[in-house]
C-alpha positions as CSV (number, residue, x, y, z in Angstrom):
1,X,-16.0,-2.7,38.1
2,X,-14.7,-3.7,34.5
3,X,-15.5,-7.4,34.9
4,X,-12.6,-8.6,32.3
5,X,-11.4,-11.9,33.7
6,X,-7.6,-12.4,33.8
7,X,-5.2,-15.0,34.0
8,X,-2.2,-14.6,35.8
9,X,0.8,-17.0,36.3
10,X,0.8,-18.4,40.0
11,X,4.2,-16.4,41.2
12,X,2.5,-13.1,39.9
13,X,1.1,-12.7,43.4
14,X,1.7,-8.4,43.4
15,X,0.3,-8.3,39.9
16,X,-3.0,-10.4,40.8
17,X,-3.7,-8.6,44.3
18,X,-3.2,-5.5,42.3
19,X,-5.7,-6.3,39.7
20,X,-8.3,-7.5,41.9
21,X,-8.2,-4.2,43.5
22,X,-9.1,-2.5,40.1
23,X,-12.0,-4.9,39.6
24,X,-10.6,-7.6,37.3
25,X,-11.5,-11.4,38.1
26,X,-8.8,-12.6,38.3
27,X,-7.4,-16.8,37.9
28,X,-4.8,-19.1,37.7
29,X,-2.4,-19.3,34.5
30,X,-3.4,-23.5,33.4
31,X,-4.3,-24.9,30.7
32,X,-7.6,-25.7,31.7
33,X,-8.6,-21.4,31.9
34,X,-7.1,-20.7,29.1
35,X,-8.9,-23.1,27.0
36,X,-12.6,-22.9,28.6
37,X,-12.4,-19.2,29.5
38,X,-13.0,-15.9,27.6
39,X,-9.9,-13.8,28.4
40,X,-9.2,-10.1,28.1
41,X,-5.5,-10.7,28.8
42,X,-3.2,-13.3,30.0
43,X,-0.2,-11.9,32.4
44,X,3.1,-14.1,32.5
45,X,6.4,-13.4,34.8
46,X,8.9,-13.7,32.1
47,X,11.0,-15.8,33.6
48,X,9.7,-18.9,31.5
49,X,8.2,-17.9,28.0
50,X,7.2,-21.2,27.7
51,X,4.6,-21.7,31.2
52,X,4.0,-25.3,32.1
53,X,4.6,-26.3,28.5
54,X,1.5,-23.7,27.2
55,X,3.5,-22.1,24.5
56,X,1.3,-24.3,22.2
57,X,-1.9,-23.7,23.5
58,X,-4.4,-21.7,21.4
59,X,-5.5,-18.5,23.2
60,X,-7.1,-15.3,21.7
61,X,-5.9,-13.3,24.8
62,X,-3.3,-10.8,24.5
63,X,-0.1,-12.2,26.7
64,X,1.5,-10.1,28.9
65,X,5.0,-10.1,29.8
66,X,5.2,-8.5,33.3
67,X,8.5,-9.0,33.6
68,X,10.7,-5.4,35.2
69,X,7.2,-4.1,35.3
70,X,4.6,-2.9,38.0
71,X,1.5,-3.7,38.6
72,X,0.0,-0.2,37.4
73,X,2.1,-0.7,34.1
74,X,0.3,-4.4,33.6
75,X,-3.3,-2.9,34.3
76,X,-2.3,-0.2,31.8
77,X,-1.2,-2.9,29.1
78,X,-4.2,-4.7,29.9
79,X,-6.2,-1.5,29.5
80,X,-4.4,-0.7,26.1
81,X,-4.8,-4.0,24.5
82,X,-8.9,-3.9,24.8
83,X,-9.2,-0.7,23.0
């Protein structure tokens, strides 16, 4: 288990089952986790580049567009973007 902790935007529900499988904690895309939380990688639909108004939050994560993409791909990005 990797224990990198993830947030993933609520219609993402393939990407985050996915994920969890491969040992990442995964949680909900709000403003509230990506301010308090220490994120390896933050995964976003595409369909809204700006989520919930968040395009202005401060957030050291790498973000993930998983848009046309599946779940392996985004736990590969995620993989790629820690090393």
């Amino acid at each position: 288990m990797n224990n990198k902790r993830v947030a993933v935007e609520p219609n993402l529900d393939n990407v985050r089952d996915y994920l969890s499988q491969e040992g990442y904690d995964c949680c909900d895309l709000d403003a509230e986790n990506l301010a308090g939380q220490e994120l390896s990688a933050v995964v976003i639909s595409g369909t809204d580049q700006n989520v919930m108004g968040m395009s202005e939050a401060a957030c050291q994560a790498p973000v993930i567009n998983a848009h046309g993409m599946r779940p392996e791909e985004v736990a590969q990005r995620i993989q790629n973007s820690a090393q």
